[in-house]
MDTraj code that builds the backbone (N, CA, C; nanometers):
import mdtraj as md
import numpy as np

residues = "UNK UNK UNK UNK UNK UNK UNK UNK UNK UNK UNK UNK UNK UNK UNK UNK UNK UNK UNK UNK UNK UNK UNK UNK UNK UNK UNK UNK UNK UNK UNK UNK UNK UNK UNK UNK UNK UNK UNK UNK UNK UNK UNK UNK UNK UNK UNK UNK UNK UNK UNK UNK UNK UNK UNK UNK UNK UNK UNK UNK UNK UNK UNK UNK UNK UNK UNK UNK UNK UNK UNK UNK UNK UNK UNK UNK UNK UNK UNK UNK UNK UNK UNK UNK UNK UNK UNK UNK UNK UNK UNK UNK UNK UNK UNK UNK UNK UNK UNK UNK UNK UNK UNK UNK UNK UNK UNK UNK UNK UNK UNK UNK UNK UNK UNK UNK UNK UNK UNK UNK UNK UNK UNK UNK UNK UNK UNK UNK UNK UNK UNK UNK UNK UNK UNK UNK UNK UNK UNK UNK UNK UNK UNK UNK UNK UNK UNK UNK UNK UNK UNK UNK UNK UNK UNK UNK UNK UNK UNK UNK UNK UNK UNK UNK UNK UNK UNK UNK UNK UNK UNK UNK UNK UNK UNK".split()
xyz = np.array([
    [0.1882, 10.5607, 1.6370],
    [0.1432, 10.4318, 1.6806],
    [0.0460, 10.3691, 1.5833],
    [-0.0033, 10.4305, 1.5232],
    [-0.1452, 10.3795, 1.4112],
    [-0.0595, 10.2782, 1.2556],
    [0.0796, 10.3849, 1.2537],
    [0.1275, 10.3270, 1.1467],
    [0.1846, 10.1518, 1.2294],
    [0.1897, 10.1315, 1.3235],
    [0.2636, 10.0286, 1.3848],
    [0.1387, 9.9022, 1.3519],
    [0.0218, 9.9405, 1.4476],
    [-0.0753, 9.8628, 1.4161],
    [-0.1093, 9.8329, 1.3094],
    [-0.1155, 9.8489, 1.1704],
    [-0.1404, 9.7557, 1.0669],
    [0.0234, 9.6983, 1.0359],
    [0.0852, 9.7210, 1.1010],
    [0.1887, 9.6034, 1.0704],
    [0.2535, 9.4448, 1.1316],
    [0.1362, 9.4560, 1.2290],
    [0.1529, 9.3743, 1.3436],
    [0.1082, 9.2154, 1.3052],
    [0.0526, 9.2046, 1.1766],
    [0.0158, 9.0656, 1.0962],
    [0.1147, 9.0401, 1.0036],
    [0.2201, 9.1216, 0.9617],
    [0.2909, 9.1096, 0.8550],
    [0.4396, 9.0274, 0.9077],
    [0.4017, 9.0573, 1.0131],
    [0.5999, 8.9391, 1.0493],
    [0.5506, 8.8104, 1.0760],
    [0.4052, 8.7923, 1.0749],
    [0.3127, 8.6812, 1.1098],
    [0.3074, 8.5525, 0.9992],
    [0.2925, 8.6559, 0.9128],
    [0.2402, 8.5923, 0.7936],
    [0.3820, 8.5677, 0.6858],
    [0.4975, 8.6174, 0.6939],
    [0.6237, 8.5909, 0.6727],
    [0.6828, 8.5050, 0.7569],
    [0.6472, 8.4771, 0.8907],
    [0.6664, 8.3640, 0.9457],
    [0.6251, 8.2504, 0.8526],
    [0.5399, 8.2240, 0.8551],
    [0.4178, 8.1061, 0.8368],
    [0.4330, 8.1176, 0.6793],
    [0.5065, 8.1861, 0.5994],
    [0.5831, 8.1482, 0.4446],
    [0.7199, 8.0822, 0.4695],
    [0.7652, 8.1016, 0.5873],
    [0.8835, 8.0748, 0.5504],
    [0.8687, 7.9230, 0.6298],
    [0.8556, 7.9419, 0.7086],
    [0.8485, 7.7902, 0.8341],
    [0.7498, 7.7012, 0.6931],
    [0.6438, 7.7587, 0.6192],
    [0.5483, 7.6372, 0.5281],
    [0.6921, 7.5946, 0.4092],
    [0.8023, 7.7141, 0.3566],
    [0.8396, 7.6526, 0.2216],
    [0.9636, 7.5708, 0.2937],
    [0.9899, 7.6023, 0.4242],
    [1.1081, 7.4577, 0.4809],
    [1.0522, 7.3284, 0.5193],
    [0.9298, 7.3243, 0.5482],
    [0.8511, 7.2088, 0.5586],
    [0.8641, 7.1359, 0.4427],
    [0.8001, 7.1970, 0.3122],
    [0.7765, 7.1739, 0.1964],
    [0.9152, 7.1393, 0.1261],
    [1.0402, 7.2122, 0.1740],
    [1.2187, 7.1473, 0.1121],
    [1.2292, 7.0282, 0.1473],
    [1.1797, 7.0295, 0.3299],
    [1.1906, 6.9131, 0.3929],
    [1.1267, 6.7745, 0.3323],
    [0.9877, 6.7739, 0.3257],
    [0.9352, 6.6592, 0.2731],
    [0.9835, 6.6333, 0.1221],
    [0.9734, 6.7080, 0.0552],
    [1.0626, 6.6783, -0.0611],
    [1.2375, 6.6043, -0.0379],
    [1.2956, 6.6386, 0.0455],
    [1.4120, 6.5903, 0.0565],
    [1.4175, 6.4005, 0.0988],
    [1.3005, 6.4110, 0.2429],
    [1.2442, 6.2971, 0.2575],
    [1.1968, 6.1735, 0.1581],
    [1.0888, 6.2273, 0.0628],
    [1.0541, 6.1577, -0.0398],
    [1.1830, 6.1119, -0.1336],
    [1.3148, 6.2277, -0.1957],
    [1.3788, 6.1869, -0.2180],
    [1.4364, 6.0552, -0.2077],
    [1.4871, 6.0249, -0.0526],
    [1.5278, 5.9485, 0.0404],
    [1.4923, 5.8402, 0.0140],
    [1.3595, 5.8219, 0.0191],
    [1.2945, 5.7392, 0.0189],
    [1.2743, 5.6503, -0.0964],
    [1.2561, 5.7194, -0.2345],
    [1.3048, 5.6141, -0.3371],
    [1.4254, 5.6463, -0.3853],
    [1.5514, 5.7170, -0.3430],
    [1.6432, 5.6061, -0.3230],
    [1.6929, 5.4913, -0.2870],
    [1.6460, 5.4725, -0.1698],
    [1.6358, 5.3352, -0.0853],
    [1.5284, 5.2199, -0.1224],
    [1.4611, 5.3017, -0.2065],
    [1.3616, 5.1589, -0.2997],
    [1.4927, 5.1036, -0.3746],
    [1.5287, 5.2226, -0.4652],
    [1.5820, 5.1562, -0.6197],
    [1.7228, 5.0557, -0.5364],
    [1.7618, 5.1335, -0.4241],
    [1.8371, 5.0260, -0.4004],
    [1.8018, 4.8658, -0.3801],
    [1.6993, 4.8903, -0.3059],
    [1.6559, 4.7407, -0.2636],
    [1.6594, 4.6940, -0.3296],
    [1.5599, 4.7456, -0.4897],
    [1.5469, 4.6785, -0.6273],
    [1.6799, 4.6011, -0.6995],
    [1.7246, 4.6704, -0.7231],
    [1.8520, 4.6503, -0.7394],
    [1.9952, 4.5466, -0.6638],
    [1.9561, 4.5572, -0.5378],
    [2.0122, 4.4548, -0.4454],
    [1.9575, 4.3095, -0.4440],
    [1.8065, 4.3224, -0.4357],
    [1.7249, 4.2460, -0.5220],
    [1.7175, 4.1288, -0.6281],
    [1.7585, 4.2397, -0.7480],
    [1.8240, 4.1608, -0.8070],
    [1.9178, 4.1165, -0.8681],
    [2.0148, 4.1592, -0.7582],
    [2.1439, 4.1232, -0.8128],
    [2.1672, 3.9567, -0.7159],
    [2.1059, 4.0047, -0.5946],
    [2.0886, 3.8546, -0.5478],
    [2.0429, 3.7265, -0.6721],
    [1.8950, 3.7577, -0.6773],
    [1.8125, 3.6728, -0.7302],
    [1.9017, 3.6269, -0.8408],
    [1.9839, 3.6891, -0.8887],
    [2.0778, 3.6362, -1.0398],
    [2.1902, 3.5571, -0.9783],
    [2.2424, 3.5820, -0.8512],
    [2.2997, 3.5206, -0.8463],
    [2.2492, 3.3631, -0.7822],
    [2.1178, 3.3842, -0.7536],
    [2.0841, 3.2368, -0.6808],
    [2.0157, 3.1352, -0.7918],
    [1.9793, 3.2176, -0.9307],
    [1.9972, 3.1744, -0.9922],
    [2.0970, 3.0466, -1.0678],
    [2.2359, 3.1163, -1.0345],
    [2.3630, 3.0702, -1.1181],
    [2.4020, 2.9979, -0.9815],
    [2.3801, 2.9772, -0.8610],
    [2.3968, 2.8884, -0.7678],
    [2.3462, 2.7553, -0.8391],
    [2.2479, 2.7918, -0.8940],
    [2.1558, 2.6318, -0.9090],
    [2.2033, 2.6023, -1.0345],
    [2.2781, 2.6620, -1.1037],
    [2.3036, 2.6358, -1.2522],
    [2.4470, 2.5358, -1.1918],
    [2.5586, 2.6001, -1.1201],
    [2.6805, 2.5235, -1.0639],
    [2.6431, 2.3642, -1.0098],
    [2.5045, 2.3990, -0.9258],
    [2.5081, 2.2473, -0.8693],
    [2.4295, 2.2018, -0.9375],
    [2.3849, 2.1927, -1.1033],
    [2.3080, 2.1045, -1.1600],
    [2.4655, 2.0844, -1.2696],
    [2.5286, 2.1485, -1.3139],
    [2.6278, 2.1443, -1.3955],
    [2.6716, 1.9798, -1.4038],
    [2.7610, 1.9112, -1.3174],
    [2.7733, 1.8152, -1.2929],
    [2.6644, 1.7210, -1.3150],
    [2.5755, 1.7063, -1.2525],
    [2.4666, 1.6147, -1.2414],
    [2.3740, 1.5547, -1.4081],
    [2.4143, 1.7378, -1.4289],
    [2.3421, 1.6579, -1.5490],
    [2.4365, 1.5593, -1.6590],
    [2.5508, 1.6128, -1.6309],
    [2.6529, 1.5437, -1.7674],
    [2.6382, 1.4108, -1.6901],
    [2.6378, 1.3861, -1.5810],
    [2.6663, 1.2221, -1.5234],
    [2.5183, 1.1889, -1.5372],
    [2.3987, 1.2188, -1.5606],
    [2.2908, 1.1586, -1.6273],
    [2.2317, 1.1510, -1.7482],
    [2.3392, 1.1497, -1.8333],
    [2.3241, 1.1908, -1.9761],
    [2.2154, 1.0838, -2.0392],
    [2.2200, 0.9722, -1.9718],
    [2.1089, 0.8615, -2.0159],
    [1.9733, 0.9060, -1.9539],
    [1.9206, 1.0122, -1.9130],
    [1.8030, 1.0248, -1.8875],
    [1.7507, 1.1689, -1.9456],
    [1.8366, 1.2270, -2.0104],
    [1.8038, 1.3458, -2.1068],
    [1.6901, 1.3600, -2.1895],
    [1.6784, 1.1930, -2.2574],
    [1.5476, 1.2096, -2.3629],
    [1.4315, 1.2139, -2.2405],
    [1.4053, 1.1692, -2.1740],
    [1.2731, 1.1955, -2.1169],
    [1.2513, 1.3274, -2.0481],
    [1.3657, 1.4257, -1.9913],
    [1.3348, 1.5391, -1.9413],
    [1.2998, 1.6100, -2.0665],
    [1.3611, 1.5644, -2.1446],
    [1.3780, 1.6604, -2.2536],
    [1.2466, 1.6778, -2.3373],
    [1.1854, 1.5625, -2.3511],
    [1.0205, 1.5206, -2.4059],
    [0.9451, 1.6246, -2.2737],
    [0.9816, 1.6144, -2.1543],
    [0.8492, 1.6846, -2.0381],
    [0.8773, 1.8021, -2.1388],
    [1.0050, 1.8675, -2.1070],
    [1.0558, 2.0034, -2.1460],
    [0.9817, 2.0387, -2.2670],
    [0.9804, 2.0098, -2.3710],
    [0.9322, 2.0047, -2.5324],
    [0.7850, 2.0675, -2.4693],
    [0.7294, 2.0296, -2.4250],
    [0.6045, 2.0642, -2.3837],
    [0.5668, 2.2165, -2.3286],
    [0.7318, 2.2776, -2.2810],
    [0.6658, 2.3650, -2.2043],
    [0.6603, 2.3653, -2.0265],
    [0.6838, 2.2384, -2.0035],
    [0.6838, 2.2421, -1.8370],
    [0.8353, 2.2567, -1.8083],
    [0.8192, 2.2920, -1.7438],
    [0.9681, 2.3437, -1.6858],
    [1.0091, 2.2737, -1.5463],
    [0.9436, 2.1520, -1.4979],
    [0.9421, 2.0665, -1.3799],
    [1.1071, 2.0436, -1.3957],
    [1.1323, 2.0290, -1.2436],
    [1.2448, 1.9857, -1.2297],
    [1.2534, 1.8695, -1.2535],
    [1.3452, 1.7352, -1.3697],
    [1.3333, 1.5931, -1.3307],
    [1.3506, 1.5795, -1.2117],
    [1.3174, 1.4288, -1.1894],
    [1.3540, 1.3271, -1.0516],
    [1.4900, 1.3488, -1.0049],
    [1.5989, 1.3180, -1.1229],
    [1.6729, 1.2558, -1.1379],
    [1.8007, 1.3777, -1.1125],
    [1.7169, 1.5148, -1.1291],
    [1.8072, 1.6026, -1.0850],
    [1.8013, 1.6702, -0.9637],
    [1.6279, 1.6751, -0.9182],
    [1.6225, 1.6943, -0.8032],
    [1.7059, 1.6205, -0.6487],
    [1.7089, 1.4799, -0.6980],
    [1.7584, 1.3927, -0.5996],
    [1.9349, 1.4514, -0.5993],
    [1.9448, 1.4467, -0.7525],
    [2.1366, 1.4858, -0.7529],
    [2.1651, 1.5769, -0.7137],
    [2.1141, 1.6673, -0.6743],
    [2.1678, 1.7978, -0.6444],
    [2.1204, 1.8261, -0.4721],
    [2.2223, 1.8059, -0.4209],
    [2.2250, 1.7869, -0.2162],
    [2.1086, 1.8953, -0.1595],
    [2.1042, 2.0287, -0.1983],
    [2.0166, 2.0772, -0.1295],
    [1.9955, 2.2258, -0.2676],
    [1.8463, 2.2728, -0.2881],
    [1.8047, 2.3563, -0.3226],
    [1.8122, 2.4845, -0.2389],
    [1.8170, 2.4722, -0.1168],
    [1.8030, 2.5283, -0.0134],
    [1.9122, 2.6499, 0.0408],
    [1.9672, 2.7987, -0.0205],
    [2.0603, 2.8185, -0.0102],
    [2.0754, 2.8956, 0.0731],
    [1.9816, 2.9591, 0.1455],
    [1.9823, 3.0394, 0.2889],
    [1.9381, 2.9538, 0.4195],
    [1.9167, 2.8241, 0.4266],
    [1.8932, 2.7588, 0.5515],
    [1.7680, 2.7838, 0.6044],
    [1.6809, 2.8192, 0.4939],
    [1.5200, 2.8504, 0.5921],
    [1.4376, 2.6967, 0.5553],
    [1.4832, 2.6037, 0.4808],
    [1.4284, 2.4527, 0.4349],
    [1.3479, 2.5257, 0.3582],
    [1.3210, 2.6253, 0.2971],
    [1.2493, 2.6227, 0.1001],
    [1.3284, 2.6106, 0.0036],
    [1.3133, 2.5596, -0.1049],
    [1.3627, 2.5609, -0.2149],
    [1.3667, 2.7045, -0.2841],
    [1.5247, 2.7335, -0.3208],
    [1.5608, 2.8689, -0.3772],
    [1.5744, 2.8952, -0.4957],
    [1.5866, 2.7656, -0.5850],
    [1.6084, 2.7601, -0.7322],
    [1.5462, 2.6235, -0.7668],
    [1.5001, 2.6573, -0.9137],
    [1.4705, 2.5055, -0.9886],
    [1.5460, 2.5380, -1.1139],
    [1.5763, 2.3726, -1.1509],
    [1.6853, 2.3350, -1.2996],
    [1.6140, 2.2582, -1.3840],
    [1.6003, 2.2982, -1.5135],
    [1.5514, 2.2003, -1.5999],
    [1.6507, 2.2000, -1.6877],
    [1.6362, 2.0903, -1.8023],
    [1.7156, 2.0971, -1.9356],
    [1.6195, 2.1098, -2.0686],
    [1.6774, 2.2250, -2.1262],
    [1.6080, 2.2033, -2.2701],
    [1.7443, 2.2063, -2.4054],
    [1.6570, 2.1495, -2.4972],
    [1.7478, 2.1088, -2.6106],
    [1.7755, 2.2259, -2.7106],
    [1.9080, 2.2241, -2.7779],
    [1.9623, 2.3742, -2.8327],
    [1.9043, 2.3116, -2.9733],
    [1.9374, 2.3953, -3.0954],
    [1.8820, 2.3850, -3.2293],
    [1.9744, 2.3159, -3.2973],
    [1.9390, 2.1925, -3.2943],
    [2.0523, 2.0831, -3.3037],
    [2.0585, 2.0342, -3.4341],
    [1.9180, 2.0420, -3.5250],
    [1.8492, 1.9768, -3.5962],
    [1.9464, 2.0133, -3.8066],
    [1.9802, 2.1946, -3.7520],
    [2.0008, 2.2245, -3.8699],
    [1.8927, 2.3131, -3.9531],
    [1.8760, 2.2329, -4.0335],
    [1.7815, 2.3121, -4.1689],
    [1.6526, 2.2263, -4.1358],
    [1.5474, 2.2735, -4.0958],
    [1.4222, 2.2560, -4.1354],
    [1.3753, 2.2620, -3.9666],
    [1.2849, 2.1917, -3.9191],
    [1.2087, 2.1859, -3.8081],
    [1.2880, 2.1204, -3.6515],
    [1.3059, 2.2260, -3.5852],
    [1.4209, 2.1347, -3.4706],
    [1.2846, 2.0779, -3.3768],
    [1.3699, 1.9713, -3.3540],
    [1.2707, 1.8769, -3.2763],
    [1.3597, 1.9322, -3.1134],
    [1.2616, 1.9655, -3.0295],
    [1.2742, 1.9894, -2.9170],
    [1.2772, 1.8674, -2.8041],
    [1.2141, 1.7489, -2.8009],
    [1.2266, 1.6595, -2.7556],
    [1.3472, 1.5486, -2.7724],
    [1.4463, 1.5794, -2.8004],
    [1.5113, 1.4903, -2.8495],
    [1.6818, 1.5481, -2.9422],
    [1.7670, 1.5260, -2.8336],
    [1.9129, 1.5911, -2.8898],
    [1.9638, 1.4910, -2.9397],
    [2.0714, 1.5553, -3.0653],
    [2.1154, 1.4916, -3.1457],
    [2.2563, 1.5283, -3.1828],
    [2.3366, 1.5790, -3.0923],
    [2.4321, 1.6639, -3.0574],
    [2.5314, 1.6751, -2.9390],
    [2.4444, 1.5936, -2.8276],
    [2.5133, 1.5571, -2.6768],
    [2.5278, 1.7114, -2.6373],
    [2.4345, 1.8267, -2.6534],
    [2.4527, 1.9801, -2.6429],
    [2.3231, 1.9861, -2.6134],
    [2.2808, 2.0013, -2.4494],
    [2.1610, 2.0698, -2.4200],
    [2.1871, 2.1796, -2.3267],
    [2.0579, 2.2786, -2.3012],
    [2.0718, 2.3748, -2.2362],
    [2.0306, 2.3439, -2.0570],
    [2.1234, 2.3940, -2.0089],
    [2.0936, 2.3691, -1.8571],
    [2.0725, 2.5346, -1.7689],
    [1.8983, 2.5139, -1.7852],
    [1.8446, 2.6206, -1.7221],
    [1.7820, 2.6820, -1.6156],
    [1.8201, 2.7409, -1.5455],
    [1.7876, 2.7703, -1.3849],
    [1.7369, 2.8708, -1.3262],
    [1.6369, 2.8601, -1.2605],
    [1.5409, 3.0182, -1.2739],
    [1.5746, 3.0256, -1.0533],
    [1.5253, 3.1495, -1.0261],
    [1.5377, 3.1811, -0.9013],
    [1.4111, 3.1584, -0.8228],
    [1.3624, 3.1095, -0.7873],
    [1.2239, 3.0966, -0.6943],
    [1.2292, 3.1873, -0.5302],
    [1.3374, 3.2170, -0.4960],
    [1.3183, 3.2767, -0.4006],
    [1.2777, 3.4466, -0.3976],
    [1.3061, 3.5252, -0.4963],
    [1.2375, 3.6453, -0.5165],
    [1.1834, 3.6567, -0.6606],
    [1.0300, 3.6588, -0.5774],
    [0.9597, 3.6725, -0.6806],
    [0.9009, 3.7741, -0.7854],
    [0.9548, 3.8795, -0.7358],
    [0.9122, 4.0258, -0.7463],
    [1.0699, 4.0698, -0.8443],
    [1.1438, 3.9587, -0.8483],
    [1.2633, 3.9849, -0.9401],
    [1.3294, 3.8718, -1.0013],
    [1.2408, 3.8080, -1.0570],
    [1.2883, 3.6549, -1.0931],
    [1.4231, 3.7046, -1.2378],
    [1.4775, 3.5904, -1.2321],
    [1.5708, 3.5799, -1.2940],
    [1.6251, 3.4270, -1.3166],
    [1.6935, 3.4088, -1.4327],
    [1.6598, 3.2892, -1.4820],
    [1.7877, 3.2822, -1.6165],
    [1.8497, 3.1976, -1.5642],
    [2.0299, 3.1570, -1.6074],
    [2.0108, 3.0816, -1.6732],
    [2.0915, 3.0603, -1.8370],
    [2.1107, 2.9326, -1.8764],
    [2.2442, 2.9064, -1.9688],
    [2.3251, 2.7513, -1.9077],
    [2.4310, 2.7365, -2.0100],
    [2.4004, 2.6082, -2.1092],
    [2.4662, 2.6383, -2.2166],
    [2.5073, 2.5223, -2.2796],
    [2.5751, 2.4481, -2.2508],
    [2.5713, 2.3544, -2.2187],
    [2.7100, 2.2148, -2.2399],
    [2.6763, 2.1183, -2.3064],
    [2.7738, 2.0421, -2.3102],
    [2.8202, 1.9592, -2.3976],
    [2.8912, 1.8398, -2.3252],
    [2.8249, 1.7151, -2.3541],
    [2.8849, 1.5875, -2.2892],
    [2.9957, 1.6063, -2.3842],
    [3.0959, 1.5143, -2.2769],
    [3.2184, 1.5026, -2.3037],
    [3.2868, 1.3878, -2.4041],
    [3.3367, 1.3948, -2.4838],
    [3.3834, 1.2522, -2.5532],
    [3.4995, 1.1749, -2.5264],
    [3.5237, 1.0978, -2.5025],
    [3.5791, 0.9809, -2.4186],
    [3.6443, 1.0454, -2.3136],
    [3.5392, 1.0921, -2.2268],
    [3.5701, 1.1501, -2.0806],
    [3.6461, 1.2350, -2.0868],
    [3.6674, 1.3395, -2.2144],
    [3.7226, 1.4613, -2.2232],
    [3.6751, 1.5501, -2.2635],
    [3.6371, 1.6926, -2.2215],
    [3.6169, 1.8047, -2.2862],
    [3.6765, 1.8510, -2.3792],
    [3.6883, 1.8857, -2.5630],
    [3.7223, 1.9147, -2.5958],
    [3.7018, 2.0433, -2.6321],
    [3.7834, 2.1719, -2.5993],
    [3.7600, 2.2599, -2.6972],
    [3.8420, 2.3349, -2.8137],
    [3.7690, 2.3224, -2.8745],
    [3.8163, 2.4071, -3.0253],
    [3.9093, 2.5050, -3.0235],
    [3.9034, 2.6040, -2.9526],
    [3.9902, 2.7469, -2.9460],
    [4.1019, 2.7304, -2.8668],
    [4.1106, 2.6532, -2.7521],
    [4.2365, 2.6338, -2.7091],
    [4.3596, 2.5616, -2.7479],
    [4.4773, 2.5747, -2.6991],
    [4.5729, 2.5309, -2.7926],
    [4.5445, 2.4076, -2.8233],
    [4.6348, 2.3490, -2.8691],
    [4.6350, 2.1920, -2.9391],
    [4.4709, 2.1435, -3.0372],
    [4.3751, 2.2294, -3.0173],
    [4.2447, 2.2131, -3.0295],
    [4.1477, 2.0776, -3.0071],
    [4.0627, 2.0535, -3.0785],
    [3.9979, 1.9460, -3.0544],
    [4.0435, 1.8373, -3.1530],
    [4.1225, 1.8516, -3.2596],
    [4.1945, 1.7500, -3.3291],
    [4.3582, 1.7446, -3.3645],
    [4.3912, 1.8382, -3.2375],
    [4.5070, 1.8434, -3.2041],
    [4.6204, 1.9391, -3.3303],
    [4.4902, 2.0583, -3.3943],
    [4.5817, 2.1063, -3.4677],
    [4.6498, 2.2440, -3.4395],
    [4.7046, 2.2180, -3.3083],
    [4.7961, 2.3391, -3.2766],
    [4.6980, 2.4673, -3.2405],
    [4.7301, 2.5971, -3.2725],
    [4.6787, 2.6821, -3.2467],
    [4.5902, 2.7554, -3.3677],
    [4.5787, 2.6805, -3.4700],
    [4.4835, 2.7179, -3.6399],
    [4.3523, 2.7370, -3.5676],
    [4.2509, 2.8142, -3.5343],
    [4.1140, 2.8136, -3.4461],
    [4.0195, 2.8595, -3.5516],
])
top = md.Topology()
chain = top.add_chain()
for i, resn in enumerate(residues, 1):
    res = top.add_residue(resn, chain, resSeq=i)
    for name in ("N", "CA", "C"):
        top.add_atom(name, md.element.get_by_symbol(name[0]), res)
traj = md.Trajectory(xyz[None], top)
């Protein structure tokens, strides 16, 4: 019986190793869990935000080629650095608003591409009918993102491009 009694702490204390290192698998597995489901968010995040981005890029697309006479003055704010939406695009474009809560989800500005050539491009002022139409996401802020295309006004109410057949001076398929 004597040998029994000093063994009577030892299934005790192998308890209380084993029950502490499944605790310890456990919370580790948890934490796992847990930033997985961050990086997702992140990631869901911003895959939204890019796309609400390129929402606002579609509905300024239009607007701006049909205000091509008010380019030099956005384009002078722009030169500066402000990135304000004009008047003239805010009004054209039906709603900013793309989840229905009445905030604004995107803003559009235009800035001018390197039009100039060789020496100093003047940013205020295109010389090319080729500005950039750029659109950032305002609704997540923690993942902004921020789209921009080139276009190009059209010449006598046609898009021409170069690489497709017939081309832009109608020489077949030579690109």
């Amino acid at each position: 019986m004597r040998h029994r009694s000093r063994q009577r702490g030892s299934a005790m204390l192998v308890t209380l190793i084993i029950v502490a290192a499944l605790l310890a698998g456990g919370s580790v597995l948890v934490s796992m869990q847990l930033s997985s489901n961050r990086g997702a968010d992140v990631t869901r995040t911003s895959t939204t935000s890019l796309y609400c981005a390129e929402a606002g890029l579609t509905a300024a697309r239009s607007v701006v080629v049909a205000n091509y006479l008010q380019w030099a003055a956005a384009l002078a704010v722009s030169a500066t650095g402000d990135h304000t939406e004009p008047s003239w695009l805010t009004s054209g474009i039906p709603s900013h608003d793309l989840d229905g809560d009445s905030v604004a989800d995107f803003t559009v500005w235009i800035e001018d591409n390197d039009d100039e050539g060789a020496g100093t491009n003047d940013r205020a002022a295109d010389s090319d009918l080729r500005i950039f139409v750029v659109s950032r996401c305002l609704k997540y802020p923690d993942s902004p993102k921020e789209v921009r295309e080139l276009i190009e006004l059209p010449t006598n109410g046609v898009y021409c491009y170069q690489a497709q057949q017939g081309g832009c001076g109608g020489n077949g398929n030579s690109n």
